[in-house]
C-alpha positions as a printed NumPy array, in Angstrom:
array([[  0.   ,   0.   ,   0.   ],
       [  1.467,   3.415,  -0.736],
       [ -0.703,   5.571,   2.196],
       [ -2.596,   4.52 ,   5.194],
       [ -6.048,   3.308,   4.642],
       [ -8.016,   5.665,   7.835],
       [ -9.281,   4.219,  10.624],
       [ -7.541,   1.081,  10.856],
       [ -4.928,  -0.223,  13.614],
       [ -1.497,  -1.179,  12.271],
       [ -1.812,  -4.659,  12.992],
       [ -4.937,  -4.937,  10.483],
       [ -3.186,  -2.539,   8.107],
       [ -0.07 ,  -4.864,   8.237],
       [ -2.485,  -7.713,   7.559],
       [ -3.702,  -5.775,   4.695],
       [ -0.872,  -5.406,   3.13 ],
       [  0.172,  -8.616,   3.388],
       [ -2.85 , -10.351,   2.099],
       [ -2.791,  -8.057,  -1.024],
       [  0.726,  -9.83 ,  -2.046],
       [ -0.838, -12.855,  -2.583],
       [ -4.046, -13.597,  -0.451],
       [ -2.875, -15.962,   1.59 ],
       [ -4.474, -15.287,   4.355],
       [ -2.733, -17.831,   7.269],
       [  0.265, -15.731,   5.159],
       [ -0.795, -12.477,   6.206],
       [ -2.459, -12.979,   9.563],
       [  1.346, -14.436,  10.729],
       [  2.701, -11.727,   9.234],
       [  1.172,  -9.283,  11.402],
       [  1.649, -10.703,  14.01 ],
       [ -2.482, -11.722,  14.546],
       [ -1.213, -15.073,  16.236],
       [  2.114, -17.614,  16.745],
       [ -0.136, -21.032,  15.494],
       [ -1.687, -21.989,  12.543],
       [ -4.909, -22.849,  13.575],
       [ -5.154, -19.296,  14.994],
       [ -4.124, -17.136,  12.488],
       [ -6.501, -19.246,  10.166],
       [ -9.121, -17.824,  12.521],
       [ -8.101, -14.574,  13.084],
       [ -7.519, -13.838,   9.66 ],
       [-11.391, -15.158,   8.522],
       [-12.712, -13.251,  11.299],
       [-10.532,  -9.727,   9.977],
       [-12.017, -10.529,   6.163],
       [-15.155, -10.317,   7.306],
       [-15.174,  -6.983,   9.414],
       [-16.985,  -4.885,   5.993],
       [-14.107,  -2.047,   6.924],
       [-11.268,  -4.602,   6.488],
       [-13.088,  -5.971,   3.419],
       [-13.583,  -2.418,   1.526],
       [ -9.935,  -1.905,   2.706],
       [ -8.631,  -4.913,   0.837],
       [-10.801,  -3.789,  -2.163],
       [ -9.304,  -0.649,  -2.092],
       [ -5.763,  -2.227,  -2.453],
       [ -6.388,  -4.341,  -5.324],
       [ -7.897,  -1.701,  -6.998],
       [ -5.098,   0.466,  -6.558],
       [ -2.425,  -2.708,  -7.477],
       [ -4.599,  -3.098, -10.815],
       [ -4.4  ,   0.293, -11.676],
       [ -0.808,  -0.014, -11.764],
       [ -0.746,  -3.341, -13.555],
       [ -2.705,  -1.456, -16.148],
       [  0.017,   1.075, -16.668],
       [  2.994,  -1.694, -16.493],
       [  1.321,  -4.199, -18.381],
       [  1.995,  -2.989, -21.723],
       [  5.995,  -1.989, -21.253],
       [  6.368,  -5.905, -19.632],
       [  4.757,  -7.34 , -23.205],
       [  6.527,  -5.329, -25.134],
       [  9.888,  -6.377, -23.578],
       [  8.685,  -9.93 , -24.098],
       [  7.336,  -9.28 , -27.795],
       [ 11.265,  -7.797, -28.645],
       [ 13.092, -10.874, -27.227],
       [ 10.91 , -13.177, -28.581],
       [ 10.563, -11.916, -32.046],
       [ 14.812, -11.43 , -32.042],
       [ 16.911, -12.429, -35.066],
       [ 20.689, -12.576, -35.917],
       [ 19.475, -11.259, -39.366],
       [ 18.055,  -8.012, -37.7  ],
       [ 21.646,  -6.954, -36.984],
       [ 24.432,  -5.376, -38.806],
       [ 27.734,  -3.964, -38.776],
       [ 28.606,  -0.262, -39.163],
       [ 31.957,   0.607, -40.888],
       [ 32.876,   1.772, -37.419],
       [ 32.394,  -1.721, -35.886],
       [ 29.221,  -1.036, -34.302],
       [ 26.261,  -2.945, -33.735],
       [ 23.171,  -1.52 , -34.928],
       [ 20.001,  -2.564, -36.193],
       [ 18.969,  -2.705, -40.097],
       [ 16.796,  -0.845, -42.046],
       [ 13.123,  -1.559, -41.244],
       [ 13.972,  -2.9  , -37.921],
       [ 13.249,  -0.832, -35.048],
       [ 16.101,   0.039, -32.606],
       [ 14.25 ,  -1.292, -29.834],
       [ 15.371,  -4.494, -31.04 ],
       [ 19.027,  -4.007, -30.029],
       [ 17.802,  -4.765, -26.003],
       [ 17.176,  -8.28 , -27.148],
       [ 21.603,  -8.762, -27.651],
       [ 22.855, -10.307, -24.676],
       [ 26.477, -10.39 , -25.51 ],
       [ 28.565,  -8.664, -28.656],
       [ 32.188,  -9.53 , -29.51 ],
       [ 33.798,  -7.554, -31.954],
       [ 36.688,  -8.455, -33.672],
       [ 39.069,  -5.867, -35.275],
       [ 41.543,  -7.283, -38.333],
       [ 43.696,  -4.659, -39.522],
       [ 46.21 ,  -5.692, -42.891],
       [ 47.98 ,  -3.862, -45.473],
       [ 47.091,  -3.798, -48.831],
       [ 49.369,  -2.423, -51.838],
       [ 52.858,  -1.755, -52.348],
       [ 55.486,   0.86 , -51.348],
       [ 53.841,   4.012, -51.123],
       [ 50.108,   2.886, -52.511],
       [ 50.007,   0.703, -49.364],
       [ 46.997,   1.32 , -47.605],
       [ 45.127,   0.32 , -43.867],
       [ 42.249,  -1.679, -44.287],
       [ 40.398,  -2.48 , -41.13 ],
       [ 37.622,  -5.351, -40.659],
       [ 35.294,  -6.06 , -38.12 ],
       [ 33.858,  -9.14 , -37.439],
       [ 31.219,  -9.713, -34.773],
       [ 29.617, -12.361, -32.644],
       [ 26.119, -11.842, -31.489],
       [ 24.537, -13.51 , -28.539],
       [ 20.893, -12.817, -28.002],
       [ 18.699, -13.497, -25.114],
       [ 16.705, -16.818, -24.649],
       [ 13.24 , -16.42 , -26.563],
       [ 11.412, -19.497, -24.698],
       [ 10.669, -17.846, -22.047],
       [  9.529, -14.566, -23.424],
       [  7.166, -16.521, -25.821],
       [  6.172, -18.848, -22.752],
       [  5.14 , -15.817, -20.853],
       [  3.558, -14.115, -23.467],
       [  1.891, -16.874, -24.766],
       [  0.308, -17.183, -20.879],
       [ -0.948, -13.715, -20.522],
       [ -2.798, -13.406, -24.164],
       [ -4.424, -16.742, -22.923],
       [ -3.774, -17.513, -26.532],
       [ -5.692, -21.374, -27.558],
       [ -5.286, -22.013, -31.006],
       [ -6.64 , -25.203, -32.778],
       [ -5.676, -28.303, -31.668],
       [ -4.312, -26.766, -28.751],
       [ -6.149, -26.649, -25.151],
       [ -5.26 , -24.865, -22.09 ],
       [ -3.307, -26.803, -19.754],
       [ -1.311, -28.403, -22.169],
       [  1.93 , -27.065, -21.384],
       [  3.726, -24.221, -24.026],
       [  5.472, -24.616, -26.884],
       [  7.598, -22.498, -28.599],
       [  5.97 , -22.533, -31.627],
       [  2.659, -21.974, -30.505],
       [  4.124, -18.854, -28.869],
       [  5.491, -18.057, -32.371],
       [  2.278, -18.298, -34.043],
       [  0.352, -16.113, -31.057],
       [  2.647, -13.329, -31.315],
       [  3.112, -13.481, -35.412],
       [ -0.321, -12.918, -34.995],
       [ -0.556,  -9.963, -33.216],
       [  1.542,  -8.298, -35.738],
       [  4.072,  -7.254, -33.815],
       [  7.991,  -6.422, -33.994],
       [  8.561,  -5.532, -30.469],
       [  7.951,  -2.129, -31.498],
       [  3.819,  -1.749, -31.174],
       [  2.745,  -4.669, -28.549],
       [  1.048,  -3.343, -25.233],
       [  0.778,   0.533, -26.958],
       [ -2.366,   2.276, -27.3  ],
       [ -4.627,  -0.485, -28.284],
       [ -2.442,  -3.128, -28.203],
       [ -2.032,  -6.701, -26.266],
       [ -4.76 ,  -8.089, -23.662],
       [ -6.15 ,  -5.915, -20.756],
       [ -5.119,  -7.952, -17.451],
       [ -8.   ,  -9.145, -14.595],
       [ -7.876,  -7.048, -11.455],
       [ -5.84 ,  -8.401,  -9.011],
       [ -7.335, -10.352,  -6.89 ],
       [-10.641, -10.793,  -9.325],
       [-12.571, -13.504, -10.112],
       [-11.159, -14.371, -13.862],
       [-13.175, -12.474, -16.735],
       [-14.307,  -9.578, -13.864],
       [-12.515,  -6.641, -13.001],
       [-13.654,  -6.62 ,  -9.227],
       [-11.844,  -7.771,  -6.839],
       [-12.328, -10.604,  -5.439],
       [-12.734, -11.311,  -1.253],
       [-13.18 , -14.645,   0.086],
       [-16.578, -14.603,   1.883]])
């Protein structure tokens, strides 16, 4: 939570805050010190969630967590959609022995290069006084692992194609497919209009209210 909710002690606003990271609520009621056992934080913390103050309190905080998610959403995809959509062949070599991205690609797709080695080669050409410097560069490009930036996006678009089902693990290629779909090079995914809205935090799945166990 970023400010005090009014009116509550710190021990329920600790609790609060705890359940909010991941709604465990044995978790939380621990946490804040509610009780040393189990068995009575377990009862502690199902007595707090249903006290309506601590219950519009905890609404509160996922409201304000999926505001944020909102606003993040979008930059985390479109870091995924740049590794996953990375290729050696989007890369070149200026005559300076720098790596930059060709034409057409965006230069958003240089974050997706883990690791560059440049080498430098240097030889003279000619004779006697028409000899002249040439310099090469060669380089080696390493680029971040794509699995798991396709895994992950392939999880938050919910994408099911056919002959696939939910549940059935992630493939690569299905990944491939979702975000070819989408039309994206890394540059466009999660903008303005862009990539899946995310559920409330803490809401029932397809709702945008947050959910409190009764």
């Amino acid at each position: 939570m970023s400010e005090p909710v009014p009116a509550l002690t710190p021990q329920q606003q600790r609790f609060i805050e705890e359940y909010a990271k991941d709604k465990n609520q044995v978790r939380a009621a621990l946490a804040a010190g509610l009780s040393d056992s189990y068995f009575a934080a377990a009862q502690a913390a199902r007595a707090l969630l249903k006290n309506p103050q601590i219950r519009n309190a905890v609404k509160h905080v996922f409201r304000v967590q999926a505001k944020r998610l909102k606003m993040e959403i979008p930059d985390v995809i479109r870091e995924w959609a740049i590794l996953g959509k990375s290729d050696l062949d989007d890369y070149e070599l200026t005559d300076k022995g720098r790596i930059t991205t060709r034409p057409g690609v965006p230069r958003s797709a240089l974050r997706a290069v883990k690791k560059v080695k440049i080498t430098r080669t240097e030889k003279l050409t000619g004779r006697g006084d028409s000899q002249e410097l040439t310099v090469e560069y060669r380089a080696e490009i390493e680029l971040h692992a794509k699995e798991g930036p396709l895994a992950k996006l392939h999880e938050h678009l919910h994408g099911v194609l056919p002959g696939e089902t939910k549940g059935s693990g992630v493939s690569v290629e299905l990944a491939t497919r979702i975000l070819a779909s989408i039309g994206t090079r890394g540059a466009d995914v999660g903008g303005s209009g862009g990539g899946a809205v995310p559920d409330a935090v803490g809401a029932e799945p397809g709702t945008t209210e947050p959910c409190v166990p009764e």
